[in-house]
C-alpha positions in Angstrom: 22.9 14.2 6.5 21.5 10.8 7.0 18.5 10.8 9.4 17.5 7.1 11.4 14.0 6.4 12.7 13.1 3.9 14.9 12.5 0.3 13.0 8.7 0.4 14.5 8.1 4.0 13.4 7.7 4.2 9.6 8.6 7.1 7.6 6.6 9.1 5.4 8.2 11.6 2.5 5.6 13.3 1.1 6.8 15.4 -1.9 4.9 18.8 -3.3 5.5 17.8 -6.4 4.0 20.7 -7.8 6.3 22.9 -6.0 9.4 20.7 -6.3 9.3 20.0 -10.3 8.9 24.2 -10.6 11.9 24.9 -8.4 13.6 22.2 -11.0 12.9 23.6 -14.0 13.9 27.4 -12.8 17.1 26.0 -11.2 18.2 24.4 -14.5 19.3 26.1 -17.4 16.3 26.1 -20.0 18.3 24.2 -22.6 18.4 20.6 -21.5 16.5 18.5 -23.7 16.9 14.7 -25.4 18.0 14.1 -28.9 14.3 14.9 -30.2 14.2 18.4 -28.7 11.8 17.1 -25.6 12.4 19.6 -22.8 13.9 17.3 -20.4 15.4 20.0 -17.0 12.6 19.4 -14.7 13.1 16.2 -14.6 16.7 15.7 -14.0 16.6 18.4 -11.1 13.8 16.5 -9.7 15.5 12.9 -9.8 18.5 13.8 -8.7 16.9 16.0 -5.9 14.3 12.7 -5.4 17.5 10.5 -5.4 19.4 12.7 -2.6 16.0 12.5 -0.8 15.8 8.9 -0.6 19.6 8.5 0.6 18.8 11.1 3.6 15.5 9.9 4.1 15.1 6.6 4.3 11.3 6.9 3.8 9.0 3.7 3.9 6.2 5.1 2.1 6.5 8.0 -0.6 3.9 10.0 -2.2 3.8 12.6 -4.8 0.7 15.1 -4.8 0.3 17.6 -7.7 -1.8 20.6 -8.4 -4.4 19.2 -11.4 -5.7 22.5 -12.5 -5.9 26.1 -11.9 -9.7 25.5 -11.0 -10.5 24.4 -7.2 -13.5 24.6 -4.9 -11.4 28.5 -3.6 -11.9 29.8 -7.1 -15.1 29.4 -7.2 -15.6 31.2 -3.9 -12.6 33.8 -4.9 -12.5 34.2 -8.7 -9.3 35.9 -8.3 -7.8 33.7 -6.0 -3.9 32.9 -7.3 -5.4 35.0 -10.1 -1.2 37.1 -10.5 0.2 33.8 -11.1 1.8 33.6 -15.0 0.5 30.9 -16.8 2.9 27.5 -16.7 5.0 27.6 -19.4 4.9 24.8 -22.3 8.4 23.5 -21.4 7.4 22.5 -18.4 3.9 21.4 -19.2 5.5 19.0 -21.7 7.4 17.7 -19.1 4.7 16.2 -17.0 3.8 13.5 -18.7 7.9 12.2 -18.2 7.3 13.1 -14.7 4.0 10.9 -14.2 6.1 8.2 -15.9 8.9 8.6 -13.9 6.9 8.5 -10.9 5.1 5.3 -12.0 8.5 3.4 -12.4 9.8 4.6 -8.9 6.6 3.1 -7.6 5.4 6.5 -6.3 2.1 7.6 -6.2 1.5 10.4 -8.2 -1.8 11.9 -6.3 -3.6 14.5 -8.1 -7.4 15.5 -7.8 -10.3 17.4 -9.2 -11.2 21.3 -7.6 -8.3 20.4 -4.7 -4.6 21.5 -4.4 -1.6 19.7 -3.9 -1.4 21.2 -0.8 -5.0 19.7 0.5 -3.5 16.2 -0.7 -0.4 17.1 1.1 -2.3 18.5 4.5 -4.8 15.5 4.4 -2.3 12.4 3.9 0.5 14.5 6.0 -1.8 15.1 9.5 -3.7 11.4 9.3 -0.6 9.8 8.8 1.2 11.9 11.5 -1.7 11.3 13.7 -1.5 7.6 13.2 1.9 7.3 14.5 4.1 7.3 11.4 7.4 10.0 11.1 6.4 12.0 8.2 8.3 14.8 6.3 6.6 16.9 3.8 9.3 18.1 1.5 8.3 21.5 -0.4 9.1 25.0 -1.2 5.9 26.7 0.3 6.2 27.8 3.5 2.4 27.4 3.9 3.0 23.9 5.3 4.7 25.0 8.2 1.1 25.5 10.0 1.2 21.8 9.8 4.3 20.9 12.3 3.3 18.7 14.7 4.1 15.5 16.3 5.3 13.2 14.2 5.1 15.3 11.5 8.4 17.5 10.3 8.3 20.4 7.2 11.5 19.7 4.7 11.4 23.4 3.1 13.4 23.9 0.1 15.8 26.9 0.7 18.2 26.7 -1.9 17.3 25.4 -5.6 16.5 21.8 -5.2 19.9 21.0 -3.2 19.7 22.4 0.4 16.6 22.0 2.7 15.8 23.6 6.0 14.1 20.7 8.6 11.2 22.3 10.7 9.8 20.5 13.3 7.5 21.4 16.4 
């Protein structure tokens, strides 16, 4: 489904691209790789999903925020804090460096940042830009971003894989 915005509005897709290239790689089966054994899944999902994205979206601006480590400014209040979570595993690890390379040659941003989240990146850029008068979807899988629906400012949640999102807005 196509979406128009206004020529004087711009649009704003800004991806979780930590959620989004883990959603990939589970969607995929585990065996696509190139001809030198280089995991390669993530990153189809993710440009075909990224390619379907543009098509609907129509964006203006794009950015891509990522998680940079398990350590932020919450663990050190809450050692334990996302302390279940399994380890990511080396298939996908090995696929980041593509992915940071693929988001170079799109001419996406690829924001990442020492003791913050993805999501921080995503609430900061998201609510300024919203607030500033631009149309801006954050596409992701965690639901956590719904607190941020406001004016201007829609929740793309992934409900389905990669392939079928569900639009939030105020």
């Amino acid at each position: 489904m196509k979406q128009e915005h206004s020529s004087k509005q711009k649009r704003f897709l800004v991806l979780d691209g930590s959620s989004l290239i883990f959603r990939a790689f589970y969607a995929l089966p585990p065996d696509l790789s190139d001809s030198h054994g280089q995991p390669t899944g993530a990153i189809f999902g993710f440009s075909n999903m990224l390619t379907k994205l543009i098509a609907e979206q129509q964006p203006d601006l794009m950015a891509l925020a990522f998680d940079k480590s398990r350590h932020t400014f919450r663990t050190e209040r809450y050692a334990d804090y996302k302390g279940t979570r399994d380890k990511t595993p080396e298939e996908l690890l090995s696929q980041f460096p593509l992915l940071r390379e693929f988001a170079a040659n799109m001419g996406i941003p690829f924001l990442e940042k020492d003791n913050y989240e993805a999501d921080d990146i995503i609430g900061t850029l998201a609510t300024q830009a919203a607030a500033e008068g631009y149309d801006v979807r954050i596409v992701t899988g965690d639901r956590d971003a719904l607190q941020l629906v406001r004016p201007n400012l829609r929740v793309l949640l992934t409900k389905k894989g990669i392939s079928e999102l569900k639009d939030y807005d105020t």
